[in-house]
N, C-alpha and C positions, 0 to 999 in steps of 0.2 A: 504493500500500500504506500509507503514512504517515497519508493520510488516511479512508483506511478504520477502522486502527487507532485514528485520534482519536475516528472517529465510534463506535469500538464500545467506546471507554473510556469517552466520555460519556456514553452509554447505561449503561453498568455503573453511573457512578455517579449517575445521575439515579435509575436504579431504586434505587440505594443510599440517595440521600436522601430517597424516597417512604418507605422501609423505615421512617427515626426518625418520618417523618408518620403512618404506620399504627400504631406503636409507642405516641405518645403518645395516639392516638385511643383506644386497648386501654386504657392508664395512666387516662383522664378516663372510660371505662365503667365500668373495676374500681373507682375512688373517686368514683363517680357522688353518695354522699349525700353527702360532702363540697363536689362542686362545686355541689350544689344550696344547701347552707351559703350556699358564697361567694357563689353569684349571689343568691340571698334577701337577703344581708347588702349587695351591693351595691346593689339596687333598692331596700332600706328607707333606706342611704344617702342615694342621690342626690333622692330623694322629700324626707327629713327637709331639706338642702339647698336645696332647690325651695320648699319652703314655709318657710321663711325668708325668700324674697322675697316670696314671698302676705303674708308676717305684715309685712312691712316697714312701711307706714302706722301699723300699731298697735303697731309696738315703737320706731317712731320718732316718732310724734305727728304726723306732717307728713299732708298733707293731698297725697298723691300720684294722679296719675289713673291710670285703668287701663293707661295706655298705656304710661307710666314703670314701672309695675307690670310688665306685660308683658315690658317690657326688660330689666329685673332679675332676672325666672324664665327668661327664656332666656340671661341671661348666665353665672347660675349653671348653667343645663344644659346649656349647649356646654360651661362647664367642670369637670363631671362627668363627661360621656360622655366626653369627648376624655382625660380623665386615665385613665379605665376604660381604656381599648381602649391608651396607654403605657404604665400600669402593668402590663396584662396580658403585652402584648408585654417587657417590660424583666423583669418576674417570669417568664417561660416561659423565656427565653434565661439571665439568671443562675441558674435552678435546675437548668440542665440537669447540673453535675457532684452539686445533693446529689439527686437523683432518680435518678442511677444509684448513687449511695448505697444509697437507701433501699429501693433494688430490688435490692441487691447484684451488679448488673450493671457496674460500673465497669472492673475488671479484662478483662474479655470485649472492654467496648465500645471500650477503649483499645487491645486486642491485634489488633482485626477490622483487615483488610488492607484499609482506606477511609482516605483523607483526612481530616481535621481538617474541613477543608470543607464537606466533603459531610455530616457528621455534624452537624457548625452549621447550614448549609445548608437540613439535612431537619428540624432544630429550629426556625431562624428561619419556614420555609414556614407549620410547623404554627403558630406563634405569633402570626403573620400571621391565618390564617383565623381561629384560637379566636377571638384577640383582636375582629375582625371577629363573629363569631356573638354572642360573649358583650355586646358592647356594644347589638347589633340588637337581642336582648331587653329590654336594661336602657330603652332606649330605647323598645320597644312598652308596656312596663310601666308608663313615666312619663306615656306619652301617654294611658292613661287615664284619670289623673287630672289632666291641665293640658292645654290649647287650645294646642300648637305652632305660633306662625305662623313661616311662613321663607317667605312671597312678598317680603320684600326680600332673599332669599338668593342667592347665587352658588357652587352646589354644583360646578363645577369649578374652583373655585378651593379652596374647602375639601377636596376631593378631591384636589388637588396637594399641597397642605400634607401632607396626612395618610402621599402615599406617599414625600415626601420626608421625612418626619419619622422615620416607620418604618425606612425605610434608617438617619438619622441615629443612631436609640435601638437600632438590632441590635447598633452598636459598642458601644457603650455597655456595651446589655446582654453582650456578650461577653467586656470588661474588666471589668465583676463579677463576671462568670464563674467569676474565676482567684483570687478571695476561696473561693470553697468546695475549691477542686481547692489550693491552698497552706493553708488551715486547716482540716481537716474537724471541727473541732468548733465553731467558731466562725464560718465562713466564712458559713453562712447567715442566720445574723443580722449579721452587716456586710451583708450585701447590701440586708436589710430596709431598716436605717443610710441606706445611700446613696437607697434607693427615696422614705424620708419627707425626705432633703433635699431632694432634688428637687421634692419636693411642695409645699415651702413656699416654696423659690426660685422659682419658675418661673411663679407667679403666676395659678396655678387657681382663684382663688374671687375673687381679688381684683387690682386692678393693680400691677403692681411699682413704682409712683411711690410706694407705701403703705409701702416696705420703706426702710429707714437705706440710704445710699450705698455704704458696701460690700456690700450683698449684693446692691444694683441691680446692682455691676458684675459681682457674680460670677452673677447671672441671667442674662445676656450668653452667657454660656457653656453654659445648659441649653438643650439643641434643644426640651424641653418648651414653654418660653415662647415662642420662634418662632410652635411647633404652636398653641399655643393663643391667643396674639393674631392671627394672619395669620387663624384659622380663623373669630374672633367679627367681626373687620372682614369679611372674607368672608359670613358670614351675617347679622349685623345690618347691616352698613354697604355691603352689596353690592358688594363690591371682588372689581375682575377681576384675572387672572391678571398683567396686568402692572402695577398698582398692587401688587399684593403679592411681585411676583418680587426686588427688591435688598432692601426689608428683611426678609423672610422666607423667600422662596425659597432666593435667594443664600446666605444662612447656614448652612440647613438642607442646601443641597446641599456646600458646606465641610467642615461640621463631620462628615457622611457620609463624604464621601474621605479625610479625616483618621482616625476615628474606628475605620471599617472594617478598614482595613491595621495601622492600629496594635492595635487588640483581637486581631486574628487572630495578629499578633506577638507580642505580650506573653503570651496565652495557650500557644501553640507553647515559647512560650520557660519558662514557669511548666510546661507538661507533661511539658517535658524535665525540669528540676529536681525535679518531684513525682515520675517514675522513679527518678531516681537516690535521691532522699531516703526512700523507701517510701512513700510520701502518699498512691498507691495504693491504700487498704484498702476492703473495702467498708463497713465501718461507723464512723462517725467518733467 
């Protein structure tokens, strides 16, 4: 009987976390021109980027061959895509409290007789795929206009990066979380805050040897950086899974177990004090 009952609670609440996945699918239909925005803004992005390295010979005078050329428009594109598809993931998970905001669902979603879990859970799922769909575009779009080579690639190894990374950035994203659920007027834009440090620390356009020593050390600490240099040795330098498991794996998988128990904590513990304190509303 006990594990009958286990198996017919997990089922409840697996359908329960499919339920925030169909949810947000409804949320990205209803505000469809908007994501069309985004994704337009992101593909003009990563393009303007890209060609940066095209222009590189003539904004630097040097006498570059195609093949350094080459290097440098997939350097900067693996770190375009790879930040696209974190900061999607890392923006879907910390907006989950101003999005039942803004749908004045907050109160409902907090009273439903589900886990914490299962409601992160069916958020992080969805966050996961978007984040996946939306970068495959950005990605077809760029390949129009640039010759992508990656025959020196090793796509299971960049493939491991990226699912350990995602694990890594759900914590993450889940302790900004509790910036919108403790400030509802403010909360959303701390979260933005924390999104653009990340961006600068962690060493997406360029190497962190480029940054003064202490933000070297504090880039140590963004799973971002892991992701995105394990991912360019991976594809330009053809490194296998076990060339890249202690100094990128291994971190990546750390700062996950760490990161996970503790966001889920820290929020629990912030939802509790948003009860008591009325934080609760649905408009901030």
């Amino acid at each position: 009987m006990t594990v009958q009952r286990l198996s017919r609670s997990l089922l409840r609440e697996t359908k329960a976390s499919y339920a925030f996945v169909e949810r947000n699918i409804n949320l990205v239909k209803r505000y469809w021109g908007w994501e069309v925005v985004f994704l337009l803004y992101t593909i003009v992005n990563a393009l303007s980027i890209t060609f940066i390295a095209k222009a590189s010979p003539e904004i630097t005078g040097l006498s570059l061959s195609q093949a350094d050329v080459s290097n440098f428009i997939l350097y900067l594109l693996i770190g375009a895509l790879v930040w696209n598809y974190i900061s999607v993931l890392f923006g879907v998970v910390s907006d989950t409290i101003t999005w039942e905001r803004w749908e004045g669902t907050i109160e409902y979603t907090f009273m439903a007789p589900i886990s914490r879990l299962t409601h992160l859970g069916g958020t992080t799922l969805f966050a996961i795929l978007y984040g996946i769909v939306h970068t495959a575009v950005v990605l077809a779009a760029i390949s129009l206009f640039f010759e992508i080579d990656l025959s020196n690639a090793n796509p299971w190894s960049a493939l491991a990066l990226l699912v350990l990374g995602s694990f890594s950035f759900v914590g993450v994203g889940i302790l900004a979380a509790v910036l919108p659920l403790l400030f509802p007027e403010r909360g959303s834009q701390m979260t933005n805050v924390l999104n653009a440090l990340i961006l600068l620390v962690s060493g997406v356009y360029f190497p962190i040897s480029v940054l003064p020593g202490w933000m070297q050390t504090i880039s140590r600490f963004s799973p971002a950086y892991y992701v995105l240099d394990g991912t360019r040795q991976a594809l330009l330098h053809n490194a296998t899974i076990a060339q890249i498991a202690r100094p990128y794996l291994l971190p990546l998988l750390v700062i996950g177990i760490v990161m996970v128990p503790c966001g889920l904590w820290v929020f629990l513990s912030a939802e509790r004090f948003a009860k008591r304190s009325g934080r609760l509303k649905r408009n901030g």
